[in-house]
Each structure stands twice: as C-alpha cells, then as structure tokens.
C-alpha positions as CSV (number, residue, x, y, z in Angstrom):
1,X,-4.6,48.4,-2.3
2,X,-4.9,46.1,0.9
3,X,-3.0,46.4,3.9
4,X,-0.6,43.5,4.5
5,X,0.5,42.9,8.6
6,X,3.1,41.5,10.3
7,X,7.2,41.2,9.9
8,X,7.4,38.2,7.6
9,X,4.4,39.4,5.4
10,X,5.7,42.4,5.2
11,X,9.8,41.4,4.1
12,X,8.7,38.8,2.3
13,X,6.2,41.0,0.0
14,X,9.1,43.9,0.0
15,X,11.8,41.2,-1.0
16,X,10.1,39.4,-4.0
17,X,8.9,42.1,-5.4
18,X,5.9,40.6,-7.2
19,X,3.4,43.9,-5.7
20,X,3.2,47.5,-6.2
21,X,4.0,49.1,-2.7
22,X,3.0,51.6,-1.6
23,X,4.5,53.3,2.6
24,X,5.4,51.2,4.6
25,X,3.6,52.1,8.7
26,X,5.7,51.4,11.8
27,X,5.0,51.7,15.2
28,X,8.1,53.1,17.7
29,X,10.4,54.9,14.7
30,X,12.8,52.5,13.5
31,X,12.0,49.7,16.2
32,X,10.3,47.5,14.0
33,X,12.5,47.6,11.1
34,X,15.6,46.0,12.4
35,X,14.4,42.8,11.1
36,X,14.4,43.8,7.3
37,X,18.2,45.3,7.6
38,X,19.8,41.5,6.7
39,X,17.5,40.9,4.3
40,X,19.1,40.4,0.6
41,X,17.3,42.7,-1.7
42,X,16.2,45.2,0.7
43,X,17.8,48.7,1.6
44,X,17.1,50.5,4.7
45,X,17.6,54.1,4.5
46,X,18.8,56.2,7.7
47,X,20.6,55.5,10.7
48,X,20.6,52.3,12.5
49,X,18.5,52.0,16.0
50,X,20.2,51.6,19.2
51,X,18.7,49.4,21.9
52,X,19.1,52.1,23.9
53,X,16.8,54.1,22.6
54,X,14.5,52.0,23.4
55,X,14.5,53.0,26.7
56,X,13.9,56.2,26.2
57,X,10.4,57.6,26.1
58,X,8.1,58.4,23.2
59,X,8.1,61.9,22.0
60,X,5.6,63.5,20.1
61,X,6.0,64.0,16.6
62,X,9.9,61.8,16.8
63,X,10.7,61.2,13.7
64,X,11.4,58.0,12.5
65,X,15.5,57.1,12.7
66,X,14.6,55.3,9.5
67,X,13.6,57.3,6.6
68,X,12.7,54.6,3.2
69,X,13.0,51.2,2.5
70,X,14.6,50.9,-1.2
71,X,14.0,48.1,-3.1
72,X,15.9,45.6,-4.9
73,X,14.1,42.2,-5.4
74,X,16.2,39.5,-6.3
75,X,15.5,35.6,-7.0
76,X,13.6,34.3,-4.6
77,X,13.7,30.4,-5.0
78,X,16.7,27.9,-5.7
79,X,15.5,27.7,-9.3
80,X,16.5,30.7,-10.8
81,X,15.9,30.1,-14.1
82,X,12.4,29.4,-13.8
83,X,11.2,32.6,-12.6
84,X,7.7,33.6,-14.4
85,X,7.9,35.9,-17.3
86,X,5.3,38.2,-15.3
87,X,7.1,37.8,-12.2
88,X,10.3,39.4,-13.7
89,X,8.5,41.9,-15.1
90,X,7.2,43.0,-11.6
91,X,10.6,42.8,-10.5
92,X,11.5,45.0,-12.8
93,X,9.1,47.3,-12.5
94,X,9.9,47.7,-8.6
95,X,13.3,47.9,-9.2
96,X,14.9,50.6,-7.1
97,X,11.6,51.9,-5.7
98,X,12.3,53.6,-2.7
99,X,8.9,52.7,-0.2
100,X,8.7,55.4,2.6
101,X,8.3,54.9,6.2
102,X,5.3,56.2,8.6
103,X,5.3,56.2,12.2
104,X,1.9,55.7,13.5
105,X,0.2,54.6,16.9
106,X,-0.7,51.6,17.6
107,X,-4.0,52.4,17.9
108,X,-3.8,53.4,14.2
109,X,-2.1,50.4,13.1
110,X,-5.0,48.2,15.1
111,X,-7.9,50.1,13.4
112,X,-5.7,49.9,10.2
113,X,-5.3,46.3,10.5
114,X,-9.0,45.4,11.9
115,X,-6.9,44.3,15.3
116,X,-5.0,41.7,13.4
117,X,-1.8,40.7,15.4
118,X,0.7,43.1,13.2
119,X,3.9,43.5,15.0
120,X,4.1,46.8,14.6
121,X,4.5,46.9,11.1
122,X,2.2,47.0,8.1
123,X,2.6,47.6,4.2
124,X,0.0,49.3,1.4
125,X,0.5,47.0,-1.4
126,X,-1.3,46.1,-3.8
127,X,-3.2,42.8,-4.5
128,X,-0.9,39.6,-5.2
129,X,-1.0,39.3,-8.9
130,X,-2.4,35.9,-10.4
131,X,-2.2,34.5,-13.5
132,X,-3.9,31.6,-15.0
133,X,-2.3,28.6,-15.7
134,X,-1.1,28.0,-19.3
135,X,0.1,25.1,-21.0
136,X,3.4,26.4,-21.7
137,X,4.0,26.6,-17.7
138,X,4.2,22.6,-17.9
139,X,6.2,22.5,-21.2
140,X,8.7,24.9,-19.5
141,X,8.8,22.7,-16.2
142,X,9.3,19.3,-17.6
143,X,12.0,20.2,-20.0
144,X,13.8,21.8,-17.6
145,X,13.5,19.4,-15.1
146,X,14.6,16.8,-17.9
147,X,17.7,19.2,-18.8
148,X,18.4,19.4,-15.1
149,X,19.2,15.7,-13.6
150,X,21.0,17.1,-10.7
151,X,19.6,19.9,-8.5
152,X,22.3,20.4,-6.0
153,X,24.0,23.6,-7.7
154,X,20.8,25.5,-7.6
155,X,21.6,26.0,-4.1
156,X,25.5,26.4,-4.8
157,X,26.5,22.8,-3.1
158,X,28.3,20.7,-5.7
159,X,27.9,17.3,-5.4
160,X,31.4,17.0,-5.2
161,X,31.6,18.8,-2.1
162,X,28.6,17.2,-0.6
163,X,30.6,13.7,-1.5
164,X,33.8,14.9,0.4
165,X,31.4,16.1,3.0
166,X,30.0,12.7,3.6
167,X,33.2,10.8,3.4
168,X,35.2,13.2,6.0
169,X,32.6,11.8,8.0
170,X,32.9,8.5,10.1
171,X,31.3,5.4,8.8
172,X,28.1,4.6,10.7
173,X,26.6,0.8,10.4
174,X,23.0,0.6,9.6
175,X,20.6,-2.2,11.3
176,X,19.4,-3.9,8.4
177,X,16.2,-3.5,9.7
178,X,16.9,-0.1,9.2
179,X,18.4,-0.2,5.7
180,X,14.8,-0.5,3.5
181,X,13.3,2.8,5.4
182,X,16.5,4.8,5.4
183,X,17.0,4.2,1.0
184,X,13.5,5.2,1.0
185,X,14.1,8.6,3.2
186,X,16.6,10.1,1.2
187,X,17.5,14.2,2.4
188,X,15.3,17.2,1.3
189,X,18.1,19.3,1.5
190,X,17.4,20.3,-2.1
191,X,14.4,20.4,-3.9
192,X,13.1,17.8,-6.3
193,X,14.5,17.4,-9.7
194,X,10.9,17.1,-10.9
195,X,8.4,19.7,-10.6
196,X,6.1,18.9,-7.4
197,X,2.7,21.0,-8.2
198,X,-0.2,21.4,-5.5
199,X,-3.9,21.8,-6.5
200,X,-6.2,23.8,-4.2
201,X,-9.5,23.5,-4.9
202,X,-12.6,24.6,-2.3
203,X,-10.5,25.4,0.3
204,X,-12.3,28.9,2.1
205,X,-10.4,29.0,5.9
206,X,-7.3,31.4,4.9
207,X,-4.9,30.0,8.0
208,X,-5.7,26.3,6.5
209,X,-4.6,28.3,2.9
210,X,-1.4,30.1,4.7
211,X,-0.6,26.4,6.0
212,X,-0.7,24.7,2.2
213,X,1.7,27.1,0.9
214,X,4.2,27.4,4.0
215,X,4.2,23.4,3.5
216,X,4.4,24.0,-0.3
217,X,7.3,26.6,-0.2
218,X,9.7,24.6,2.8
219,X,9.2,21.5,0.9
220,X,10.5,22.3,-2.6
221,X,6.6,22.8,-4.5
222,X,7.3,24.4,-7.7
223,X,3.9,25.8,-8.5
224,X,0.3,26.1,-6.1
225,X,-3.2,26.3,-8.1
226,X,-6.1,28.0,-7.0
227,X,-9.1,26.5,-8.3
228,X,-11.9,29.2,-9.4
229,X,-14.6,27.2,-7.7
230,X,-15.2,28.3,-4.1
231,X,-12.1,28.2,-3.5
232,X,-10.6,31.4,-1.0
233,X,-8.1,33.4,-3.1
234,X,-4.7,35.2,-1.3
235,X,-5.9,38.2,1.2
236,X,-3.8,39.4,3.7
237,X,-5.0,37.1,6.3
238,X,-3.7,34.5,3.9
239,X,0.0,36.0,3.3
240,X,0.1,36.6,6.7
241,X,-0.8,32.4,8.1
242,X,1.7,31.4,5.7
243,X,4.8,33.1,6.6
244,X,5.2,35.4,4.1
245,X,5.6,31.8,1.9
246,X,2.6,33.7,-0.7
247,X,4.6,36.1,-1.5
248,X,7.6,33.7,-2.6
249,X,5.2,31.2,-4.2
250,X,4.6,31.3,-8.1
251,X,0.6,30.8,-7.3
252,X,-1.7,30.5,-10.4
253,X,-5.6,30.1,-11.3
254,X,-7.4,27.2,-12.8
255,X,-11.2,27.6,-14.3
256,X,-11.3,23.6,-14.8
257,X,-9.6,21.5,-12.3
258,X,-10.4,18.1,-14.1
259,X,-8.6,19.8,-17.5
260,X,-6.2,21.1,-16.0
261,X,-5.0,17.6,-14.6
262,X,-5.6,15.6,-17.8
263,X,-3.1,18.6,-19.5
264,X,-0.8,17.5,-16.8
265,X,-1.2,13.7,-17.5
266,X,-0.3,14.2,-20.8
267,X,3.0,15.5,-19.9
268,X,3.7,12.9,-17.4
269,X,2.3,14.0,-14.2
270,X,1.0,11.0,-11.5
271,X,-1.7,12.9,-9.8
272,X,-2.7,12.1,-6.2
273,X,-6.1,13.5,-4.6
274,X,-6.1,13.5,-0.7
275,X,-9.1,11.4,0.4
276,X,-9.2,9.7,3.3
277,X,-11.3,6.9,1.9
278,X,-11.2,5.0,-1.8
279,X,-13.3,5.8,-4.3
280,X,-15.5,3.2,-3.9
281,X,-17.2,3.5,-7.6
282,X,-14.3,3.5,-9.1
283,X,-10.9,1.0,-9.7
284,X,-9.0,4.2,-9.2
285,X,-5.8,2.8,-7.2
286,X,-6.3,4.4,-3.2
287,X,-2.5,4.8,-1.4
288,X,-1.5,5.8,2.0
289,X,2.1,7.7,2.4
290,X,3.4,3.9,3.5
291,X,2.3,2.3,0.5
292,X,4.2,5.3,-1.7
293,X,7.3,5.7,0.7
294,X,7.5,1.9,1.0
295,X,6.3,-0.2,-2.2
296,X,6.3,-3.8,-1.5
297,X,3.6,-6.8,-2.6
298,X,2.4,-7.0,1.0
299,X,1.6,-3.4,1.0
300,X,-0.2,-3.3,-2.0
301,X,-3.9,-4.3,-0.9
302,X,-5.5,-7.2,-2.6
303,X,-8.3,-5.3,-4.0
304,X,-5.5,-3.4,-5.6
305,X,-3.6,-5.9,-7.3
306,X,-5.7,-6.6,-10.6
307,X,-5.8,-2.5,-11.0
308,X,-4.0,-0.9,-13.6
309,X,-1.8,1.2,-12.6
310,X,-1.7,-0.3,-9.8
311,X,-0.1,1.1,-6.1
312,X,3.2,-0.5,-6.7
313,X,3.1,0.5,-10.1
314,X,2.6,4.4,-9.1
315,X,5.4,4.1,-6.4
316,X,7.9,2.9,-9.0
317,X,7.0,5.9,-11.3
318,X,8.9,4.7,-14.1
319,X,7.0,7.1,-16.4
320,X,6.8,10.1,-14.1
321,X,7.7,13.0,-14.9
322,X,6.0,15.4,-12.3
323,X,4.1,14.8,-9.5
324,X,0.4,16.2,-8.4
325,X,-1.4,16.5,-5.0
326,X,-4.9,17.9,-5.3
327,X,-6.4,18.7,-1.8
328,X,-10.1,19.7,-1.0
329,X,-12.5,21.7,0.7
330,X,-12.7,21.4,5.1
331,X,-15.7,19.4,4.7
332,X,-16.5,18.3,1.2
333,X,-13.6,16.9,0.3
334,X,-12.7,16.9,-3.5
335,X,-15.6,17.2,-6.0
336,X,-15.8,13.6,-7.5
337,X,-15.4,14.4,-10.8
338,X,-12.2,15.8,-11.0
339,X,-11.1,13.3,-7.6
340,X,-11.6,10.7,-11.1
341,X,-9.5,12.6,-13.1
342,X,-6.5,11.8,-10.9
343,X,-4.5,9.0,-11.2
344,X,-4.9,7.6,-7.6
345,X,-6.4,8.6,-4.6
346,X,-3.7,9.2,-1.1
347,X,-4.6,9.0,2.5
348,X,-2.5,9.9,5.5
349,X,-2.2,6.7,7.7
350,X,-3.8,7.2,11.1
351,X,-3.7,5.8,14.4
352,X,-6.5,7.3,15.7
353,X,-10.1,8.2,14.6
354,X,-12.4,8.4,17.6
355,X,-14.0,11.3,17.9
356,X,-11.5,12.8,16.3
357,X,-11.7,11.7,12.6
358,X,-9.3,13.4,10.6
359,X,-6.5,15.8,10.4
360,X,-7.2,19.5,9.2
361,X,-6.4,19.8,5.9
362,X,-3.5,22.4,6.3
363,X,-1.7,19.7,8.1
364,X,-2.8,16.8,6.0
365,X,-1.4,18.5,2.8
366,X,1.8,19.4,4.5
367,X,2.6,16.0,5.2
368,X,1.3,14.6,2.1
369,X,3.5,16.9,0.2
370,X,6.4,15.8,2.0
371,X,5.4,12.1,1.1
372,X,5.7,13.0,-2.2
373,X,9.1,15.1,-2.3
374,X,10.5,12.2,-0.9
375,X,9.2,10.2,-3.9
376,X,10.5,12.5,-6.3
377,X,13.5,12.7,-5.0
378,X,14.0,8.7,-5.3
379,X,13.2,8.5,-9.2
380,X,15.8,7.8,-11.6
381,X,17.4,11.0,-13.5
C-alpha cells in the first residue's frame, strides 16, 4: 500500500476505481471532504459540515461529521466503450466498498506524507495497477475508431445540436489571411476520432511524468506507455503532479519500445519522436508543429523534399490511422534506435535558445500532443 496526498489525487483515485483502498485520513473532521460530495461516483456518509463550524475550536477526540466514503466508480472518459477489460474488473471489484474516514493531526498527516503538500487529506491505496501492452489493445482501438467516424455523442452533444448551435449564432467574416490557420485549428471540444497514443520512455523527474499525463488526459490521449527502461513508473508523487489525471489514464508497460512502434506501424500509426534536432544519419523526415499544423511546399524544407514520406506527405495522413508521440529522457533525449523506428522526428518551434536551450519536457510534450490532436482531428472519416 502507498499513501496517496492531496484532494484531486485522492477523488480522482476514489472515483475511477482502478485501486484497492483502503481509510481514507483527514485533518479537521469533515473539513476536507466537502470537495468529494459533487463528485459522480462517490457517496459521502454522515452529515454535511457547516462553515460555521469552522469557527469553532478543535476538541479532543471530535469525531469526524463524516463517517465513510462509499464507492461507486463509474466511466471515467468520453469513450465508454473502450474501458480496459482489467479496468472493469477493478471497478467491479470496488463496487460499493464503503472506505472509512480518520481524523488525524496534521502533524500525522505530514510525517505520513514525508511533508508532501496534502491538503489535509490522504488515502491508503494500493499501487496503480499496470498492465503490459498487448496487441489486441491496437486491434480494439483502430476498429473502433474506424466504426466511430463521429465522436461528438460520446460526450452527449449531437452534431445536430452543435449545428443549430453554430447557426443561432451571428455570421462573423474571416480575414482571408486568417482563413488557412483557422481550417487548420479546428475545436478540441471532443476528442479525436483516432486514437492519439503517448510513449514515455527514460523519463525519471515524477512532476515532468504528472505533466505528460495531465497534457495526455485534457487533450483527448487514449493510451500513455511507460517504457521499462529507466523510465520512472506512477508513485504518489506522480498521481499527485498530474492532477489526479493517473488515476483516469489507461497507462500501460512496454519491454521494447522499438517493437512496440513497428506493431503500431503495422496498424497504421504515423509515429513522431520529440527531438529538437534531425536525425542527421538518417533520411528520417524531421517536422516542427508549423510544418504539421500548416503543410504547404514552402514549409517543407528542401532537404526534405526527395524523402519518402516526406513532411507534407505525413501532414496529409492519408493512410493514418492513429497517431504516436514518443518523448525522451530530461537529458538524453530518445535512445537512437527506437528515435529510427519512428516515422519522423517533431520539434517545437522556438524563438529563443540563448542560454536557455530548450523547453522541459513536461511542457514540450503537452504542446506537442496538442499539435497532434489538432491533426487528428483534421483527417478524413
């Protein structure tokens, strides 16, 4: 069992109900449980706090006005239907559990925590359960993906109504100078039609980790890999920098990154490995976000054009049918042999180096990821 901190760690973990739980520790009674009273899954036993009370001093040995959290994990994500097999069965499992509630002292709940910043709140629970990666993951994905050519009921706004939305509203004239970047920006109001995986590999700072998978859960990622090679797994720490996002993430394992993405190659995923620079042994196509966003000839660099496929090609992804985004280690980068295994290297464009030379990778990947949402969301059903 570890000790997970902190109010959205702590819902987020009692709402998808992946973990085994085990009591929940709470500073001030009931104080610090407000915030789990609204969310959908979640049952808080007892009476509800007052703001008054507040006000009132501590007693000794009070007893908490809330007595239990019961739990009732539902579907976490838009796409419902694609809910792990071992995810439902942890579901299951937790079904009904009732978690009970602790009042401790802060002073507890520090040493418990090793002084993390918890809120007041903290949860037993066990470790998050990973599973390796199987082939039949993909299979699933892609087919219903290619089943699925419109997203928008998955998060119960029919296109029809989003049509009469749009047409109640007044017509607004575009610049034409506008026109090219605003077909090219569509919404990410829903999540791509086709699956958006992330690749982790050699990553080791768990705030940069909690910062991949906040990205990867806000912007629509279907899956997040965690390669076996030096690469940090989810601790506390980690659930904790992203949000809670962990817990609501289907996260899997991967022994062989370079297998792993020719498997996905062969059922049509473009892969893209964040490097700041191109391959330079290699006719491996290297893209910025402009160059994906915004295909034209003149952004397509010379050395480029007699490369197969080559950056234009990739932005038209006429044969995609998934996208990839494999990011690296703080340092290193991505090992070179599975940065060839891709199909193109992607760099975020900067404006400034001096000193400064690149962006941390938590924040590189977030925007890369949204790059390629966008992207998705532009191909053809």
């Amino acid at each position: 069992m570890e000790v997970l901190c902190g109010r959205h760690a702590v819902a987020a973990a009692l709402a998808a109900g992946r973990r085994r739980v085990g009591k929940l520790l709470v500073t001030q009674g009931a104080a610090h449980l407000d915030f789990l009273r609204d969310i959908k899954g979640l049952q808080v036993q007892g009476t509800k706090h007052h703001p008054q009370q507040q006000r009132q001093p501590p007693r000794k040995h009070t007893q908490p006005v809330a007595s239990a959290v019961v739990l009732e994990p539902q579907p976490h994500h838009q796409q419902q239907q694609q809910q792990d097999r071992h995810h439902q069965q942890h579901q299951q499992h937790n079904k009904g559990q009732v978690v009970p509630v602790e009042v401790v002292s802060r002073h507890q709940l520090d040493k418990l925590t090793a002084g993390a910043v918890h809120q007041g709140v903290a949860l037993r629970a066990s470790q998050y359960p990973l599973d390796p990666w199987s082939l039949a993951m993909l299979e699933r994905d892609v087919r219903e993906a290619t089943a699925q050519p419109n997203s928008s009921h998955l998060l119960g706004d029919p296109a029809g109504a989003r049509t009469v939305a749009r047409a109640a509203k007044p017509a607004r004239t575009t610049p034409p100078s506008q026109q090219q970047a605003s077909s090219a920006f569509p919404p990410l109001s829903l999540p791509p039609r086709l699956p958006l995986y992330v690749l982790v590999t050699g990553v080791q700072d768990p705030v940069n980790l909690g910062s991949i998978l906040r990205s990867s859960y806000c912007l629509g990622v279907r899956r997040v890999f965690l390669s076996d090679r030096q690469t940090l797994k989810p601790t506390s720490t980690v659930s904790k920098s992203s949000a809670g996002a962990l817990e609501l993430l289907d996260v899997h394992t991967v022994r062989d990154e370079a297998s792993f993405i020719a498997h996905a190659a062969d059922h049509g995923f473009l892969s893209f490995a964040a490097c700041m620079q191109p391959n330079a042994n290699s006719q491996q196509p290297h893209m910025s976000t402009a160059d994906l966003l915004l295909p034209t000839q003149a952004s397509t660099p010379p050395s480029l054009s007699s490369s197969l496929p080559s950056a234009d090609a990739l932005a038209s992804g006429a044969t995609a049918r998934g996208a990839l985004l494999v990011v690296g280690n703080e340092h290193r980068g991505i090992h070179a042999n599975v940065v060839d295994a891709c199909t193109a290297t992607l760099a975020v464009d900067q404006h400034r180096s001096h000193l400064v030379d690149s962006l941390n990778v938590g924040v590189a990947a977030g925007i890369l990821i949204h790059a390629i949402a966008l992207w998705l969301h532009r191909q053809p059903a």
